[in-house]
C-alpha positions as CSV (number, residue, x, y, z in Angstrom):
1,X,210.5,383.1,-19.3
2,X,210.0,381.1,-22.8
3,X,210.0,377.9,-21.6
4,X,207.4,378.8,-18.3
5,X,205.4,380.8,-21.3
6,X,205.0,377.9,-23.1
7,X,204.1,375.5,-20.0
8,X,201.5,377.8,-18.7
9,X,199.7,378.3,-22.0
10,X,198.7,374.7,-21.1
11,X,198.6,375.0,-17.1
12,X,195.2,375.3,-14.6
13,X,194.4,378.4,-13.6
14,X,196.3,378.0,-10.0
15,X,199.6,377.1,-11.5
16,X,199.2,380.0,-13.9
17,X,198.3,382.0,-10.4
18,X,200.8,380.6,-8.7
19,X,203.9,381.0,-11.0
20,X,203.1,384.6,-10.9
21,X,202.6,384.8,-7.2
22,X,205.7,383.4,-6.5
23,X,207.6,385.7,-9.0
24,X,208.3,382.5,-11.4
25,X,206.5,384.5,-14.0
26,X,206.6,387.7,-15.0
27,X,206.3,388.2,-18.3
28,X,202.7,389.3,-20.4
29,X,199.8,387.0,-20.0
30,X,198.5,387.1,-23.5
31,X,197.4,383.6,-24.3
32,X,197.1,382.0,-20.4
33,X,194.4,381.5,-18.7
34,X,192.1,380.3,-21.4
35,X,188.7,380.7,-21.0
36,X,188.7,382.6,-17.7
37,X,188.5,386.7,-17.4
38,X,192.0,389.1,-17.7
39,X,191.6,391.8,-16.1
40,X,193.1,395.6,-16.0
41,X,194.0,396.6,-12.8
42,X,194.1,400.2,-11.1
43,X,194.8,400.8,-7.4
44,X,194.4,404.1,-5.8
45,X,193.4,405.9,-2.4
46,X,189.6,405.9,-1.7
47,X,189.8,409.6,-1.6
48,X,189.2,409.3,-5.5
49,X,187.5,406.5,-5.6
50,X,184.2,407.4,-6.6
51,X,185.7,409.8,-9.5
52,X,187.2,406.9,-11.1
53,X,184.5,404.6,-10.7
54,X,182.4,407.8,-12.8
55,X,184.7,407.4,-15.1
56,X,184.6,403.7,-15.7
57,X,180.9,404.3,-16.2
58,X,181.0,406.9,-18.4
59,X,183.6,405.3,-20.5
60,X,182.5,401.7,-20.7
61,X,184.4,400.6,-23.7
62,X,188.0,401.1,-22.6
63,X,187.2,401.1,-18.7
64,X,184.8,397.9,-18.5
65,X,184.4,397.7,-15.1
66,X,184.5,393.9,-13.8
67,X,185.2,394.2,-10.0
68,X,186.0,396.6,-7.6
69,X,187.7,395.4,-3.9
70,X,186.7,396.9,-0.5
71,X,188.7,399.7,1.1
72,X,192.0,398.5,2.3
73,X,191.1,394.7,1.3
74,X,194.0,393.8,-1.3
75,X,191.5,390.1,-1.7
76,X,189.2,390.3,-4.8
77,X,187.1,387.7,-3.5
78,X,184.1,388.6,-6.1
79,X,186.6,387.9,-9.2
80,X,188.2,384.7,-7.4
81,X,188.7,382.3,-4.5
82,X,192.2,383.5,-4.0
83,X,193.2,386.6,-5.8
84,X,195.4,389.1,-4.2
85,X,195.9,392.1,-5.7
86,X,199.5,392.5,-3.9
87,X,200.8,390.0,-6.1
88,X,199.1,388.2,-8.5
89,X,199.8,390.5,-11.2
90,X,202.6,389.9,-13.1
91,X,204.6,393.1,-13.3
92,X,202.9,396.6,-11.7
93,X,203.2,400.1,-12.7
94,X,204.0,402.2,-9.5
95,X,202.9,406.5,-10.2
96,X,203.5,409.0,-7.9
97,X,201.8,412.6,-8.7
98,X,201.4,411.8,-12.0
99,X,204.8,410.0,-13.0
100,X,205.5,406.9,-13.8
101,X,207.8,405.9,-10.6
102,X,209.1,402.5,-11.2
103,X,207.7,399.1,-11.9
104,X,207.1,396.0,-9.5
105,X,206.5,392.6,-9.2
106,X,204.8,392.6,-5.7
107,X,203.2,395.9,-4.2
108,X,202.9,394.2,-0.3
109,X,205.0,397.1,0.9
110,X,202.7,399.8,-0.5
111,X,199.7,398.6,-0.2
112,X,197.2,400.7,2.9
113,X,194.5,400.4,4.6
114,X,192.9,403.4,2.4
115,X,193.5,401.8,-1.2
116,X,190.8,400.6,-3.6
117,X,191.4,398.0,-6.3
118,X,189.2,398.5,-9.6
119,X,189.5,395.6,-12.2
120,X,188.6,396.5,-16.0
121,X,188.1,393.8,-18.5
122,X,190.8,393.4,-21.2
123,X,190.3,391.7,-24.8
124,X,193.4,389.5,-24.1
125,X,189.8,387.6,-23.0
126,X,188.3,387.4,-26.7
127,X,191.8,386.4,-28.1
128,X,190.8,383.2,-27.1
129,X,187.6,383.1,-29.3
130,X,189.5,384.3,-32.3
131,X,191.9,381.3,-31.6
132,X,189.0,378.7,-31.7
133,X,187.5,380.4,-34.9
134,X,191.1,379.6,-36.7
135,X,191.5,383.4,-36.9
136,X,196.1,384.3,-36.2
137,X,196.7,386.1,-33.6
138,X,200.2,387.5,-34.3
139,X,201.6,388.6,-30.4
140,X,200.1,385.5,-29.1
141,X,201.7,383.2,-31.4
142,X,205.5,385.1,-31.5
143,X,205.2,386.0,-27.5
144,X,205.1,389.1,-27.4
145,X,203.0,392.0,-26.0
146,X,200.1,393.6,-28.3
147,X,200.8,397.0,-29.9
148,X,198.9,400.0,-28.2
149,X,198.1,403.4,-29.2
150,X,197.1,406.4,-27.9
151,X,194.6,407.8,-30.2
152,X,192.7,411.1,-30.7
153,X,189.4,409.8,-29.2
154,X,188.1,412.1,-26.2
155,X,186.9,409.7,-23.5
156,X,184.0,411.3,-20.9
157,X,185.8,413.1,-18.5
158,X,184.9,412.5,-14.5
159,X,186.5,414.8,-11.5
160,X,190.1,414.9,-12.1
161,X,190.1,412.0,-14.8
162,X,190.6,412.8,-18.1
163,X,192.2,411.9,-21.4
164,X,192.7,410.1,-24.7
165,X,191.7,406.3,-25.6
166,X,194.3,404.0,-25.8
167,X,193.5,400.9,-28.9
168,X,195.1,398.4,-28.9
169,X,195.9,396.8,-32.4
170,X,195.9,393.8,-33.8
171,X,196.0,392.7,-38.0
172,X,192.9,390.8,-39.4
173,X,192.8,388.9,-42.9
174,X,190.8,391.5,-44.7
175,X,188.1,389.0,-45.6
176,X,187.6,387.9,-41.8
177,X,187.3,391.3,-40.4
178,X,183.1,391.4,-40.1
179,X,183.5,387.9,-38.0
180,X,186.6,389.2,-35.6
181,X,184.2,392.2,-35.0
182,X,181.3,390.0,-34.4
183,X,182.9,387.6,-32.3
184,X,184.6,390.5,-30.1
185,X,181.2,392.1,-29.5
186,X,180.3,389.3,-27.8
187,X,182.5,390.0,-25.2
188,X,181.3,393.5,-23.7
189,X,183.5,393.2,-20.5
190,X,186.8,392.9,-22.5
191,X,186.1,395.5,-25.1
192,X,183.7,394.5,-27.3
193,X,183.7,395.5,-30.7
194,X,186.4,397.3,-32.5
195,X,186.7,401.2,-32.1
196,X,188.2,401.5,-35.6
197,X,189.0,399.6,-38.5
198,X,191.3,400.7,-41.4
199,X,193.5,403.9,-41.7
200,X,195.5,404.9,-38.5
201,X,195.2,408.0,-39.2
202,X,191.5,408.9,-39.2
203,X,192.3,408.4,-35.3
204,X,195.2,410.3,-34.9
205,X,197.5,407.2,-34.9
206,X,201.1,407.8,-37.1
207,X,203.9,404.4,-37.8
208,X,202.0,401.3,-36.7
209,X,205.8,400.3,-36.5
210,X,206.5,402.1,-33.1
211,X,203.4,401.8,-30.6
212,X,203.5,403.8,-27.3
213,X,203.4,400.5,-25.5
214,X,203.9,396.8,-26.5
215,X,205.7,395.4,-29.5
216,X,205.3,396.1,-32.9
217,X,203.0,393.8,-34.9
218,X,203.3,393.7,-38.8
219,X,200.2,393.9,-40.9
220,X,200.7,391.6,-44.1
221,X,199.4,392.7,-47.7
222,X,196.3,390.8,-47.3
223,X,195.7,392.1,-43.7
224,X,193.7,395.0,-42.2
225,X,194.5,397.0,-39.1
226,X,192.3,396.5,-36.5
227,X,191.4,398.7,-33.1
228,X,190.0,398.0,-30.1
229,X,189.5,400.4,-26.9
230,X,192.3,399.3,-24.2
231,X,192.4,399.4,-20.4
232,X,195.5,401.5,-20.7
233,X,193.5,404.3,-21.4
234,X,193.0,404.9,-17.1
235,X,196.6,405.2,-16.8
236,X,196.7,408.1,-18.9
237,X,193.4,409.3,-17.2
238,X,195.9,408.4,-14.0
239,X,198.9,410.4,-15.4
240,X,196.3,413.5,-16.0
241,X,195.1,413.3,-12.4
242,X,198.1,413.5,-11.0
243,X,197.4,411.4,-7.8
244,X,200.1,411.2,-4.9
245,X,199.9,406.9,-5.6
246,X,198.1,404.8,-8.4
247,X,199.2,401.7,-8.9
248,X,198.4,399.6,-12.3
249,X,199.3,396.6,-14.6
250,X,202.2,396.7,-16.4
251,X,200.8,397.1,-19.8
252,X,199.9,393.4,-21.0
253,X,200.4,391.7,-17.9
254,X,197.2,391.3,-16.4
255,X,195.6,390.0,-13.4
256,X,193.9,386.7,-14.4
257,X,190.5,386.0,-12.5
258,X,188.5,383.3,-11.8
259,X,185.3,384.5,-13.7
260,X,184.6,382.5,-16.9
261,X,185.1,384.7,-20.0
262,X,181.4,383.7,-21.4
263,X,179.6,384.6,-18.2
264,X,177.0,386.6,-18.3
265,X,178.2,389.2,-15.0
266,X,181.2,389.5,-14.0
267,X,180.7,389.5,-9.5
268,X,179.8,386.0,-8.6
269,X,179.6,384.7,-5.0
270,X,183.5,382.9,-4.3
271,X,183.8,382.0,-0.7
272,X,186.1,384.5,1.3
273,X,187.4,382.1,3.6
């Protein structure tokens, strides 16, 4: 997975796509698919639907809504020519009432005609921009999935949906820290600006050694700890709810869209055929 890692940080978009359709690729997708859109994805029956599109809206920095699919259509066509939900994600989380069930690489045998597909922005999408700034970005650089949290920060609660925010961390030169925050508020649909910046603790976080999901990062004498909201925080909303099927990423493996990470909405007009 290394070597395709390394080949697809350079690849098109399709051959990215594709690798991961195929099941070449499996692995996180920190640091493909530059300058297009990663998404969070969350599938679940239409039945609660509009609850968790409530909760999206009332929770717009860790659930940045970017797309949502028709009922029992696993084709995003708003986010891409020729996404499928099914399987161009690279590893899936599989719940059933609540419980984390198993994981996947393709969902084709559960998807139904009664699921809806929702697509939340993720600041894998500003990692880029902190690239091009010459600001390190530790995972990207040692391949390996950011560090996430769950933190003591209520999020807005909406019909059965409810829970803690997720951050996600990442370690910032302390004399860069007002530019990574003003170049990640420029990016609303993957996050924006930081939730938190300094001591773990002020938001219920303990050893930034062991996160709840990813890999631990280090933060260096001269570095500060940095937070952002992450679209993990509907799987715990998901966990809460207790639903008899939700389906999600696999924490860091996104789906990868065809919307440009600069644009200004994210639903453009991609032919269906």
């Amino acid at each position: 997975m290394s070597d395709t890692y390394q080949q697809l940080k350079t690849s098109t978009l399709a051959a990215t796509r594709g690798a991961i359709r195929t099941g070449e690729y499996a692995a996180h997708t920190a640091g493909l698919g530059k300058g297009y859109l990663q998404a969070n994805l969350a599938i679940l029956p239409e039945a609660y639907a509009l609850d968790f599109m409530r909760y999206c809206q009332r929770n717009p920095k860790p659930c940045p809504l970017a797309g949502v699919s028709d009922t029992g259509n696993p084709n995003m066509f708003t986010l891409g020519r020729d996404i499928d939900l099914r399987t161009d994600v690279p590893a899936y989380n599989v719940y059933r009432n609540g419980k984390l069930e198993r994981d996947a690489t393709d969902i084709s045998d559960l998807w139904s005609s009664d699921l809806v597909g929702f697509a939340l922005g993720c600041s894998f999408t500003f990692e880029h921009a902190l690239q091009a700034a010459g600001i390190p970005v530790w995972h990207i650089e040692n391949n390996t999935t950011v560090p996430m949290f769950r933190s003591n920060i209520d999020t807005v609660p909406a019909g059965p949906f409810s829970g803690k925010m997720v951050v996600s961390m990442r370690s910032v030169p302390a004399d860069r820290v007002d530019e990574v925050t003003a170049i990640s508020r420029q990016f609303p649909l993957a996050h924006g600006a930081p939730v938190h910046v300094g001591d773990p603790e002020k938001i219920g976080l303990g050893d930034l050694s062991a996160p709840e999901w990813g890999d631990p990062a280090p933060v260096g004498a001269d570095e500060i700890p940095v937070f952002w909201a992450c679209g993990v925080t509907p799987q715990v909303a998901i966990e809460a709810a207790k639903l008899p099927l939700c389906i999600t990423h696999k924490p860091g493996h996104m789906l990868i869209t065809d919307i440009p990470e600069d644009a200004e909405t994210p639903v453009m007009t991609f032919d269906k055929s």
